[in-house]
PDB file with SEQRES, HELIX, SHEET and CRYST1 records, atoms N, CA, C and O in Angstrom:
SEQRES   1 A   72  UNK UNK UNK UNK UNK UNK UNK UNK UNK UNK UNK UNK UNK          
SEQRES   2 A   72  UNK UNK UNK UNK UNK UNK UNK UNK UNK UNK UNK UNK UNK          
SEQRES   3 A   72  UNK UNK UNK UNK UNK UNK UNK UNK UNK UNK UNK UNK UNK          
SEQRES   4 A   72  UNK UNK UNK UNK UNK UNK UNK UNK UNK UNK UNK UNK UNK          
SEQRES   5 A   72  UNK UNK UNK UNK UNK UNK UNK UNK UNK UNK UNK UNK UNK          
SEQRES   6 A   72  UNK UNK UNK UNK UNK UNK UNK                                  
HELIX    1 AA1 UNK A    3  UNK A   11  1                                   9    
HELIX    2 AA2 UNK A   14  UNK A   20  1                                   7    
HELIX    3 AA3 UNK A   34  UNK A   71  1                                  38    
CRYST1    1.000    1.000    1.000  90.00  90.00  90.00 P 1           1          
ATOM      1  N   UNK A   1     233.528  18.716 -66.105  1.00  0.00           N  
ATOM      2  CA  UNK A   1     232.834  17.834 -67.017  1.00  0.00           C  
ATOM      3  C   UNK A   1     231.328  18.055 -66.838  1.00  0.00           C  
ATOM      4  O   UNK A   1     230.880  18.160 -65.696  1.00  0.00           O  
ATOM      5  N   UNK A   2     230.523  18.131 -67.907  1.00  0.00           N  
ATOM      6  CA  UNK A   2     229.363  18.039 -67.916  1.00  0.00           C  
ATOM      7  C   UNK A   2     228.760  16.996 -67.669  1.00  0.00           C  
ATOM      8  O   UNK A   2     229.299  15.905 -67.854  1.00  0.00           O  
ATOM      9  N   UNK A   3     227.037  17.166 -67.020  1.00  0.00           N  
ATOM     10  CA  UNK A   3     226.416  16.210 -66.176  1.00  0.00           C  
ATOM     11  C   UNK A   3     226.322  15.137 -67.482  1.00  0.00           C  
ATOM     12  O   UNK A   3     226.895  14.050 -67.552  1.00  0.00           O  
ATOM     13  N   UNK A   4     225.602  15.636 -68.307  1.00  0.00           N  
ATOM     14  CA  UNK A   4     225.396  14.316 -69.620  1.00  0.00           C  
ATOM     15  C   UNK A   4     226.930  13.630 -69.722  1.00  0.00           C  
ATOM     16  O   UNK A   4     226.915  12.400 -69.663  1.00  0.00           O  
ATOM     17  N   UNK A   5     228.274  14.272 -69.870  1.00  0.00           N  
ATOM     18  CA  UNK A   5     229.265  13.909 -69.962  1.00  0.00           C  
ATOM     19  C   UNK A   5     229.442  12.343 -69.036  1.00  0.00           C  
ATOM     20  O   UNK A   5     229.816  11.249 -69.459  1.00  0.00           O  
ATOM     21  N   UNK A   6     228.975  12.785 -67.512  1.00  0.00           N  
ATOM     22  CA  UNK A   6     229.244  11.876 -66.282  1.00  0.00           C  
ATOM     23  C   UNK A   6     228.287  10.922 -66.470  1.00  0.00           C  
ATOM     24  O   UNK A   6     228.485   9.791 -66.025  1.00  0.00           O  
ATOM     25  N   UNK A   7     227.233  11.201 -67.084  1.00  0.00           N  
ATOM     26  CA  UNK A   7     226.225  10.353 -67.026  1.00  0.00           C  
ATOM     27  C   UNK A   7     226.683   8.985 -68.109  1.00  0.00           C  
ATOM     28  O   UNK A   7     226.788   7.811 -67.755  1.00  0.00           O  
ATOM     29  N   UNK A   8     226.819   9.323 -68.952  1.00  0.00           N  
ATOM     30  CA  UNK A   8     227.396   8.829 -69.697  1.00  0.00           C  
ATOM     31  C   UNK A   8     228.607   7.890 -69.692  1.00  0.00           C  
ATOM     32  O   UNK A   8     228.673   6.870 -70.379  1.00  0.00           O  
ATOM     33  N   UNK A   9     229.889   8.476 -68.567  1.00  0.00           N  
ATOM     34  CA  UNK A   9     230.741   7.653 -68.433  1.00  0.00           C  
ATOM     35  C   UNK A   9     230.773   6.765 -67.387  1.00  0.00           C  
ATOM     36  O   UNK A   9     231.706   5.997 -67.153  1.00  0.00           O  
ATOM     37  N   UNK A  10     229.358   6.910 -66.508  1.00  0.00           N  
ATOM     38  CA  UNK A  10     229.003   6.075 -65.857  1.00  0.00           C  
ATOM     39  C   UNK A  10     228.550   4.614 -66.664  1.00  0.00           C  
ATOM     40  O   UNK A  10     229.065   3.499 -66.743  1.00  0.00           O  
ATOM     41  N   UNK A  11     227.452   5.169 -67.150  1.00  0.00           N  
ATOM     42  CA  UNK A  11     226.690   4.080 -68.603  1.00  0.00           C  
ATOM     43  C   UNK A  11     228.037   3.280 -68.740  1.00  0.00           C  
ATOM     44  O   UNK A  11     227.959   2.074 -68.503  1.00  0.00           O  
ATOM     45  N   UNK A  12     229.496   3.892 -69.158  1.00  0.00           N  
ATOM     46  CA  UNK A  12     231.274   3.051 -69.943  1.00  0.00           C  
ATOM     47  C   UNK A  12     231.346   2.253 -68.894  1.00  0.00           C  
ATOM     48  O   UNK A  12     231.779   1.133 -69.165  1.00  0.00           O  
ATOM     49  N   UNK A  13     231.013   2.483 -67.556  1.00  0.00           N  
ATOM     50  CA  UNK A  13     231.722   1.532 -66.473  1.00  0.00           C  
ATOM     51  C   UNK A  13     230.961   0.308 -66.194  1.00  0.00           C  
ATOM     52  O   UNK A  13     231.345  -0.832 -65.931  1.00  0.00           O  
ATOM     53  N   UNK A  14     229.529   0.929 -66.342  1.00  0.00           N  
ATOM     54  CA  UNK A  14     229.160  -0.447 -66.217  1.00  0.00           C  
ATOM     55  C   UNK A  14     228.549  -1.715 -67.026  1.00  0.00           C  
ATOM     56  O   UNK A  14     227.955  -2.740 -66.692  1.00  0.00           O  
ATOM     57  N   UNK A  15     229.138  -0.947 -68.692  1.00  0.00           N  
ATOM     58  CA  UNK A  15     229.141  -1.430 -69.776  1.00  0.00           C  
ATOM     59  C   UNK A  15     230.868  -2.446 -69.689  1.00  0.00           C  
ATOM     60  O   UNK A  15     231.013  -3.259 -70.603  1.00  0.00           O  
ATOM     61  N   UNK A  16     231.777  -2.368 -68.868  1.00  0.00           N  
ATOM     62  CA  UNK A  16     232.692  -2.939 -68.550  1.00  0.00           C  
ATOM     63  C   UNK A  16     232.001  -4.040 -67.875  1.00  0.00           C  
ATOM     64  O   UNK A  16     231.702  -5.131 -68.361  1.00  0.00           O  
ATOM     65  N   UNK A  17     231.808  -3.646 -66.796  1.00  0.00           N  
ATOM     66  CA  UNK A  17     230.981  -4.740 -65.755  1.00  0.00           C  
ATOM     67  C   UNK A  17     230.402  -5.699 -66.540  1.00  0.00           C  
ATOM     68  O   UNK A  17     231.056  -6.732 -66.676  1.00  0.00           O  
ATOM     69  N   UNK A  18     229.209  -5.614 -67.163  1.00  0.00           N  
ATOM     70  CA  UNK A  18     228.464  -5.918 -67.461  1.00  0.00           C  
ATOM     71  C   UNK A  18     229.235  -7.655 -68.984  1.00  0.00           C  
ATOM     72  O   UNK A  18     228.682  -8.685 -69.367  1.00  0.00           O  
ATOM     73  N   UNK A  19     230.707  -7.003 -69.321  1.00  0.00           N  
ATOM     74  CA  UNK A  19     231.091  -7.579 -70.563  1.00  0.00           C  
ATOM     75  C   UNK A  19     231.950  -8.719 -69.363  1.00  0.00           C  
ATOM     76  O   UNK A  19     232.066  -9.914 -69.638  1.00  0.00           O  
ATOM     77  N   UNK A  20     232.289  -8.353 -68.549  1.00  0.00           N  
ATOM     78  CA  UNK A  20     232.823  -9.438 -67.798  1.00  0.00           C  
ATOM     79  C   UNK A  20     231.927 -10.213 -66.822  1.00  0.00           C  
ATOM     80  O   UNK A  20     232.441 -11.181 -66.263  1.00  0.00           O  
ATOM     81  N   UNK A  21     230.609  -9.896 -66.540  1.00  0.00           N  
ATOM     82  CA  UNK A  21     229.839 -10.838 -65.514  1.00  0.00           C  
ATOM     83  C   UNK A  21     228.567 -10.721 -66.060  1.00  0.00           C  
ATOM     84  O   UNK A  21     228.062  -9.627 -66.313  1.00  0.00           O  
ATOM     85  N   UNK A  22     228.067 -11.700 -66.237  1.00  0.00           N  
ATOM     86  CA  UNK A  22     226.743 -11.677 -66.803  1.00  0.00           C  
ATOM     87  C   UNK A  22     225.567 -11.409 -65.761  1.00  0.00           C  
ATOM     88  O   UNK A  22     225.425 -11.961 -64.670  1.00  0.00           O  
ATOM     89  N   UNK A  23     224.730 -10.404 -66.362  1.00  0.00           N  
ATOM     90  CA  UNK A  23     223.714  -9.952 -66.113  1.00  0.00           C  
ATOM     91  C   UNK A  23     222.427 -10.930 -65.347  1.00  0.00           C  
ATOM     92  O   UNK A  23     221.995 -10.867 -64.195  1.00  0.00           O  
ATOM     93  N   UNK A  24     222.182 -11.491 -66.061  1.00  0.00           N  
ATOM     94  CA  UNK A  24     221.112 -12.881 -65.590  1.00  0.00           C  
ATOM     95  C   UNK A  24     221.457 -13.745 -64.262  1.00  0.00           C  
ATOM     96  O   UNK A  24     220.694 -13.966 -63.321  1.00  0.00           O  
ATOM     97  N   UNK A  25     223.050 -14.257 -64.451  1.00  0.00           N  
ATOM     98  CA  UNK A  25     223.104 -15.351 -63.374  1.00  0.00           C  
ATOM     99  C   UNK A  25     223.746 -14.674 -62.531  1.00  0.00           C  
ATOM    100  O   UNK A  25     223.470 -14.925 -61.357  1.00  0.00           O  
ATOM    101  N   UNK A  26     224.917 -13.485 -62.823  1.00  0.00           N  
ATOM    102  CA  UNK A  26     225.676 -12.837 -61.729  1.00  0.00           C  
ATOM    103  C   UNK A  26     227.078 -13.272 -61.731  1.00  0.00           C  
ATOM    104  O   UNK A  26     228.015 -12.632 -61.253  1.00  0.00           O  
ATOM    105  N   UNK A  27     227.166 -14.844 -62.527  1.00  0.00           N  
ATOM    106  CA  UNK A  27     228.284 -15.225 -62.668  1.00  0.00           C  
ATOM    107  C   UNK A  27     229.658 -14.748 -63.629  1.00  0.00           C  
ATOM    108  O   UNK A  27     229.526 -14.303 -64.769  1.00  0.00           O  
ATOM    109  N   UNK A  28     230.729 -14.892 -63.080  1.00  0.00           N  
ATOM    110  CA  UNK A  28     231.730 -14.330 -64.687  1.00  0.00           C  
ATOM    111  C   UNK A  28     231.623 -15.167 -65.059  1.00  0.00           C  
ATOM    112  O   UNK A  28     231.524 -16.323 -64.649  1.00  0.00           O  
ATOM    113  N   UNK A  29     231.630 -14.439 -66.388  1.00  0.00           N  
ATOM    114  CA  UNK A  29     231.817 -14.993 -68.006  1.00  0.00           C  
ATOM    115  C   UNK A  29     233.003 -16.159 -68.016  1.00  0.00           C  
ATOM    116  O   UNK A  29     233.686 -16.243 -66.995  1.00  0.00           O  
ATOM    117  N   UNK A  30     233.218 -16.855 -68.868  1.00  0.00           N  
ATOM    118  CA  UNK A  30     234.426 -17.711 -69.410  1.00  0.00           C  
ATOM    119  C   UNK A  30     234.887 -17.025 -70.054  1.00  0.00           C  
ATOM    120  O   UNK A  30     236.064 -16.839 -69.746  1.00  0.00           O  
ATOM    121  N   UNK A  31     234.403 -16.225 -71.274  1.00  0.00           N  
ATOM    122  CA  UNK A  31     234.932 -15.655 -72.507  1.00  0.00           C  
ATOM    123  C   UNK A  31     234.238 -13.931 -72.281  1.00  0.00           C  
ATOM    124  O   UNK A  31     233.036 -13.913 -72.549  1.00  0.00           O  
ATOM    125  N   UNK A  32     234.659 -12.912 -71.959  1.00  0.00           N  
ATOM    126  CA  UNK A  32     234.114 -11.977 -71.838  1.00  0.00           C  
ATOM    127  C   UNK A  32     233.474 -11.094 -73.110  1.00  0.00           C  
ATOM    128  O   UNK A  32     233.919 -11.684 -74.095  1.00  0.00           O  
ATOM    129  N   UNK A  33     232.941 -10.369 -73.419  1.00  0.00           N  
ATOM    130  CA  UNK A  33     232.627  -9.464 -74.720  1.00  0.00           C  
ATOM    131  C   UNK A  33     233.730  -8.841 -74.583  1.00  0.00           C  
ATOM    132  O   UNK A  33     234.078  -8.222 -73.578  1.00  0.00           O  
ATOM    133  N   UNK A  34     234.305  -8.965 -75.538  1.00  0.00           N  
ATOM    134  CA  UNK A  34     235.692  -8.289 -75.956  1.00  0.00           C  
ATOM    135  C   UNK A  34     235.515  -6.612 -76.629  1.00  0.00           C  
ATOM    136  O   UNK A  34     236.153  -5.586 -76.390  1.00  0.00           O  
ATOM    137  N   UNK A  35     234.488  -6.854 -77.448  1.00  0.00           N  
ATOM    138  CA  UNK A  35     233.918  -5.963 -78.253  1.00  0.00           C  
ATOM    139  C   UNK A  35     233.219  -4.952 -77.457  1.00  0.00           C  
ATOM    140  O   UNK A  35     233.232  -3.825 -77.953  1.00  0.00           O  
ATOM    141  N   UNK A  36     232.466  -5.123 -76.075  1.00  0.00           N  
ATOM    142  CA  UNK A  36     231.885  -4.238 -75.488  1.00  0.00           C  
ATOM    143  C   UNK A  36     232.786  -3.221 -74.384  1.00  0.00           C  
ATOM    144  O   UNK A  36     232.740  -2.018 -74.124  1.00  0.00           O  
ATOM    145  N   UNK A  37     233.819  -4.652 -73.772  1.00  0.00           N  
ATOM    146  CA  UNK A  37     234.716  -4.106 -73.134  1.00  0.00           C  
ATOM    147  C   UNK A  37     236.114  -3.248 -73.724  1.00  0.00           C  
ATOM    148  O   UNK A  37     236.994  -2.757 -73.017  1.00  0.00           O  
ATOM    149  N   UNK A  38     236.057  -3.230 -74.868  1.00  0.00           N  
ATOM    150  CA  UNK A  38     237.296  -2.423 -75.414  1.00  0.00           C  
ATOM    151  C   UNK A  38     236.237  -0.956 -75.796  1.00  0.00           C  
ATOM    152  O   UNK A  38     236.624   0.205 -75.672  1.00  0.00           O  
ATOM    153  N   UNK A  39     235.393  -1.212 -76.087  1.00  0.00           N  
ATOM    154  CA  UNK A  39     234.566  -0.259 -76.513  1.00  0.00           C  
ATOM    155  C   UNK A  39     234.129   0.537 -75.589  1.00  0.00           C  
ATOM    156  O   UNK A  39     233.793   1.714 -75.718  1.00  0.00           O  
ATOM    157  N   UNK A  40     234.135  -0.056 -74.732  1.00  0.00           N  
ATOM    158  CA  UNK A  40     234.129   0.983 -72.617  1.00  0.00           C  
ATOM    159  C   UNK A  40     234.966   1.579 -72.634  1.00  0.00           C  
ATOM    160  O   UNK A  40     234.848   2.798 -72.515  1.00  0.00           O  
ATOM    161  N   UNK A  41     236.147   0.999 -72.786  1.00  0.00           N  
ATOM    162  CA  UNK A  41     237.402   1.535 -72.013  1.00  0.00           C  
ATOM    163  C   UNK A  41     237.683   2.776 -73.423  1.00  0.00           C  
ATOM    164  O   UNK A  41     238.382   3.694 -72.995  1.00  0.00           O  
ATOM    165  N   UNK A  42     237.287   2.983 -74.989  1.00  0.00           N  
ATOM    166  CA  UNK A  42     237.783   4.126 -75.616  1.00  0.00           C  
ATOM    167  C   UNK A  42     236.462   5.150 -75.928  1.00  0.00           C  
ATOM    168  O   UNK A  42     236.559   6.212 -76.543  1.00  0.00           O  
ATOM    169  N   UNK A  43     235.072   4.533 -75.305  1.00  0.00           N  
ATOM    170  CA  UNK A  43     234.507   5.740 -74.839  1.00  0.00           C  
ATOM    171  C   UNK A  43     234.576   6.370 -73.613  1.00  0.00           C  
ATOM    172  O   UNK A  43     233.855   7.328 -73.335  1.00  0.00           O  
ATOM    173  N   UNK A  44     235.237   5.991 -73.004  1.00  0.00           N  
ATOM    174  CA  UNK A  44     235.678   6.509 -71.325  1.00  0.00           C  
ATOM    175  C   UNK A  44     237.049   7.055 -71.483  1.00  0.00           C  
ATOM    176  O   UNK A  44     237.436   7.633 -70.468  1.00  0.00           O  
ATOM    177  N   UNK A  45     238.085   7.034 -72.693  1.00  0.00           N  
ATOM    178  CA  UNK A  45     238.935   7.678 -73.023  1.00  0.00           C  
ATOM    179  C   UNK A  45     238.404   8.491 -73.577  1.00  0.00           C  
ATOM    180  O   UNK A  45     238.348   9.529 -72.918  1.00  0.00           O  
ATOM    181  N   UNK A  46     237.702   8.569 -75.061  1.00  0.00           N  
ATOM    182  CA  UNK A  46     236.886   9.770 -75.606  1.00  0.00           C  
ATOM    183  C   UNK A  46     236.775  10.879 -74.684  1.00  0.00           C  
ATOM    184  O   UNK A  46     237.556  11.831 -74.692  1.00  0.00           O  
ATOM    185  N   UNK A  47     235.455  10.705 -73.608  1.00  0.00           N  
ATOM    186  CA  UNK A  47     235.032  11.389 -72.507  1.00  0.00           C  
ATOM    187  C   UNK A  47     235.800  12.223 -71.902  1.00  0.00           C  
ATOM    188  O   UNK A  47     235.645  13.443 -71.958  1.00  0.00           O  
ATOM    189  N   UNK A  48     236.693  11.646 -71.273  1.00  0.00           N  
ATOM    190  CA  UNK A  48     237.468  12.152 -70.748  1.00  0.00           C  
ATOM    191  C   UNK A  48     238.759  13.321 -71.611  1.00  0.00           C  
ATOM    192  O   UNK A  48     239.050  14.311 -70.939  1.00  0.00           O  
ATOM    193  N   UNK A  49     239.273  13.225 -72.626  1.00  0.00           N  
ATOM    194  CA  UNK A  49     239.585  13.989 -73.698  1.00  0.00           C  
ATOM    195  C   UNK A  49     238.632  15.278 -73.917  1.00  0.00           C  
ATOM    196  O   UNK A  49     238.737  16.463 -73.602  1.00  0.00           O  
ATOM    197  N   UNK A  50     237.734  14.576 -74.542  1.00  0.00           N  
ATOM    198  CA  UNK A  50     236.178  15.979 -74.912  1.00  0.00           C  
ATOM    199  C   UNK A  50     236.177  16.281 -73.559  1.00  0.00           C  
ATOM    200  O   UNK A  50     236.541  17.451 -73.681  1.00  0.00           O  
ATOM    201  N   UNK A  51     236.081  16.168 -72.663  1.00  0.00           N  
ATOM    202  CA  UNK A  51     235.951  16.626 -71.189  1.00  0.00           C  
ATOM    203  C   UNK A  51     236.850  17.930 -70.956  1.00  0.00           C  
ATOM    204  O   UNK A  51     236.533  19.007 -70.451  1.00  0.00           O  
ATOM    205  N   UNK A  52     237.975  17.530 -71.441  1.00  0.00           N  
ATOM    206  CA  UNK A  52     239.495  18.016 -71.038  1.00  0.00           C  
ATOM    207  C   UNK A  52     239.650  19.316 -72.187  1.00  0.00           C  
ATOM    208  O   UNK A  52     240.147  20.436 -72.069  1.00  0.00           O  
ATOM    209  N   UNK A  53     239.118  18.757 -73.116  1.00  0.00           N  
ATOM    210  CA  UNK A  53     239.123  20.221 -74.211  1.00  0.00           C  
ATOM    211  C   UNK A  53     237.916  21.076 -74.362  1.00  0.00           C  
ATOM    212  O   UNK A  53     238.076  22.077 -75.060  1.00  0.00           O  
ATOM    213  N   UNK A  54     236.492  20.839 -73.736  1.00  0.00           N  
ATOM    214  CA  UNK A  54     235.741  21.599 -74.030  1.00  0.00           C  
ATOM    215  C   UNK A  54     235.998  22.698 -72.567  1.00  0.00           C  
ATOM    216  O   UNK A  54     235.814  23.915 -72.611  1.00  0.00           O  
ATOM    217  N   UNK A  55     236.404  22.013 -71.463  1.00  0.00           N  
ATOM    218  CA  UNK A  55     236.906  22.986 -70.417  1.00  0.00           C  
ATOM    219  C   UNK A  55     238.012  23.799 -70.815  1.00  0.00           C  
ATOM    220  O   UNK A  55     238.034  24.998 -70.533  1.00  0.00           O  
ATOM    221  N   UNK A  56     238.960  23.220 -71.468  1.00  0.00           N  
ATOM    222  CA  UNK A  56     240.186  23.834 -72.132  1.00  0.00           C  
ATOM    223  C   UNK A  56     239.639  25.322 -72.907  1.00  0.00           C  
ATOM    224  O   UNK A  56     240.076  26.444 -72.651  1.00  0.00           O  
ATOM    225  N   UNK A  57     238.602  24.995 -73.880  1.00  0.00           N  
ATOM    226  CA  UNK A  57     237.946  26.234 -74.456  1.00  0.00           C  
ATOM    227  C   UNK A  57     237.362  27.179 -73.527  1.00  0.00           C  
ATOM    228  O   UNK A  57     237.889  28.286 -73.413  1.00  0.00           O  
ATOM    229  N   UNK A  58     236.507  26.928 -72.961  1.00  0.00           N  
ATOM    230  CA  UNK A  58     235.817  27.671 -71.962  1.00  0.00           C  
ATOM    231  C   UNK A  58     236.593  28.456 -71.378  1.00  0.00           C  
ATOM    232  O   UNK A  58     236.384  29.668 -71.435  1.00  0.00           O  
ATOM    233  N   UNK A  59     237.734  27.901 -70.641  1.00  0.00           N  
ATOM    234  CA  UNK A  59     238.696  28.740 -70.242  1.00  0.00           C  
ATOM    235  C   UNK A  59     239.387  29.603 -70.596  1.00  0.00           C  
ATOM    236  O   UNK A  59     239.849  30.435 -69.814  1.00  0.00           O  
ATOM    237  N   UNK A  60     239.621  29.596 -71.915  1.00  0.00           N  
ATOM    238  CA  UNK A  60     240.480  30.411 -73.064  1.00  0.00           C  
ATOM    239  C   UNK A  60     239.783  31.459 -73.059  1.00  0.00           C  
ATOM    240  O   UNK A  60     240.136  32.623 -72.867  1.00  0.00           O  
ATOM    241  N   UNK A  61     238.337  30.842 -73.368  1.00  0.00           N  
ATOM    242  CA  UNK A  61     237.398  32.519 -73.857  1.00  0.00           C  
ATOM    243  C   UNK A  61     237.038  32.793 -72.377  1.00  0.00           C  
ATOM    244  O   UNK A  61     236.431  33.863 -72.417  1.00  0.00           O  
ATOM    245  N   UNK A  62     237.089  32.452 -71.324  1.00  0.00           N  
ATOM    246  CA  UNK A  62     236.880  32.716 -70.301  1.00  0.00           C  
ATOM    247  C   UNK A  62     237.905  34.103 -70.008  1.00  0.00           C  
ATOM    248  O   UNK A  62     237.486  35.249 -69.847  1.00  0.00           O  
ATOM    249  N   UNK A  63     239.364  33.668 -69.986  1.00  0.00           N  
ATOM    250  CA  UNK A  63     240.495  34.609 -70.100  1.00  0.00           C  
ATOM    251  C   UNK A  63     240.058  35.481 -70.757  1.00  0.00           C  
ATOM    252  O   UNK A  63     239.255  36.283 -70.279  1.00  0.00           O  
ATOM    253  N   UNK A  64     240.523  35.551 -72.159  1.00  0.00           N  
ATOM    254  CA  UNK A  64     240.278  36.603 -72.995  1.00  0.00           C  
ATOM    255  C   UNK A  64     239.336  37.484 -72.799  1.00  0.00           C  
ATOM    256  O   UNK A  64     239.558  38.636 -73.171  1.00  0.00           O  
ATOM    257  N   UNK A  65     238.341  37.230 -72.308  1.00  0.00           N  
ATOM    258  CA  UNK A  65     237.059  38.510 -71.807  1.00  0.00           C  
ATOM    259  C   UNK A  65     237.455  39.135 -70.737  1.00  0.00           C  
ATOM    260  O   UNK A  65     237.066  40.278 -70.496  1.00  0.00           O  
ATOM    261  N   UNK A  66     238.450  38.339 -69.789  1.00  0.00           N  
ATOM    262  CA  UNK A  66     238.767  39.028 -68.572  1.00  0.00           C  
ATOM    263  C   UNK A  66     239.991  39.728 -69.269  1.00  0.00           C  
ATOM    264  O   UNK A  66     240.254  40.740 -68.620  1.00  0.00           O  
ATOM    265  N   UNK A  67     240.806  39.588 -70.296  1.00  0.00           N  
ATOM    266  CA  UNK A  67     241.643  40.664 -70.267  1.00  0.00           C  
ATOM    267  C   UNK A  67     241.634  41.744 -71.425  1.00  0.00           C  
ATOM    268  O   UNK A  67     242.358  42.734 -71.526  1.00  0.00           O  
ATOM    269  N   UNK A  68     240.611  41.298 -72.291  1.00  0.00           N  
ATOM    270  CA  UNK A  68     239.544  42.838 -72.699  1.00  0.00           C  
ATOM    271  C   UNK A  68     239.391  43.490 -71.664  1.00  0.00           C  
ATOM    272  O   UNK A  68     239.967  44.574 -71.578  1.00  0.00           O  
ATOM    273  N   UNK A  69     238.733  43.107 -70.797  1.00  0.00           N  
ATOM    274  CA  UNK A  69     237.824  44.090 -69.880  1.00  0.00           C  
ATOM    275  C   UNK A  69     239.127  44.801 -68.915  1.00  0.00           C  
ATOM    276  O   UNK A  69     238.600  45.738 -68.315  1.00  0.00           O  
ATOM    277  N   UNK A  70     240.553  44.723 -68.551  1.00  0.00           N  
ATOM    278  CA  UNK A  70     241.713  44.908 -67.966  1.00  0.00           C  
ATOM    279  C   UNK A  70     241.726  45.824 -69.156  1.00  0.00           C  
ATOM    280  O   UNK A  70     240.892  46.700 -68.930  1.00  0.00           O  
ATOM    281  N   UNK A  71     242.252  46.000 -70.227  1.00  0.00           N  
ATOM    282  CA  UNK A  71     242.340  46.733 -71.336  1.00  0.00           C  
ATOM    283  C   UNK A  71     241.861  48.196 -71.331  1.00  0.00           C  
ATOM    284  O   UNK A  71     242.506  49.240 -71.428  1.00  0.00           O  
ATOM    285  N   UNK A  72     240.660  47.990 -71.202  1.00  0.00           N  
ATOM    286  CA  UNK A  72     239.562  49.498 -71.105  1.00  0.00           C  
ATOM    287  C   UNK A  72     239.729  50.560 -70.536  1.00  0.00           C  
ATOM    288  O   UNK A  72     238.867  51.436 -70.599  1.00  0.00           O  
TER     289      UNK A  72                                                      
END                                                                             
């Protein structure tokens, strides 16, 4: 995974945190952000996906050059 990638799914975790305990007093919430915390948890699925397929590519063309070059 790329560094912006991690950086980023750091930002999802504590955009979780953050929807269940408030910032100011430290205390949990009664009613959490529902909206922020569902929204963590499917950009931290996203991430992890794009994570999983842009390595997936890399690797492919990674191969394929190594077995051109076996070829020659």
């Amino acid at each position: 995974m790329d560094k912006y990638l991690t950086v980023i799914l750091i930002f999802m975790v504590v955009g979780i945190i953050i929807s269940w305990i408030s910032p100011t007093t430290g205390e949990v919430r009664e009613q959490p952000f529902l909206l922020l915390f569902y929204g963590s948890i499917a950009g931290i699925i996203f991430i992890l996906f794009y994570g999983g397929y842009k390595d997936k590519k890399a690797r492919e063309k990674r191969d394929a050059k190594r077995k051109r070059s076996k070829k020659k």
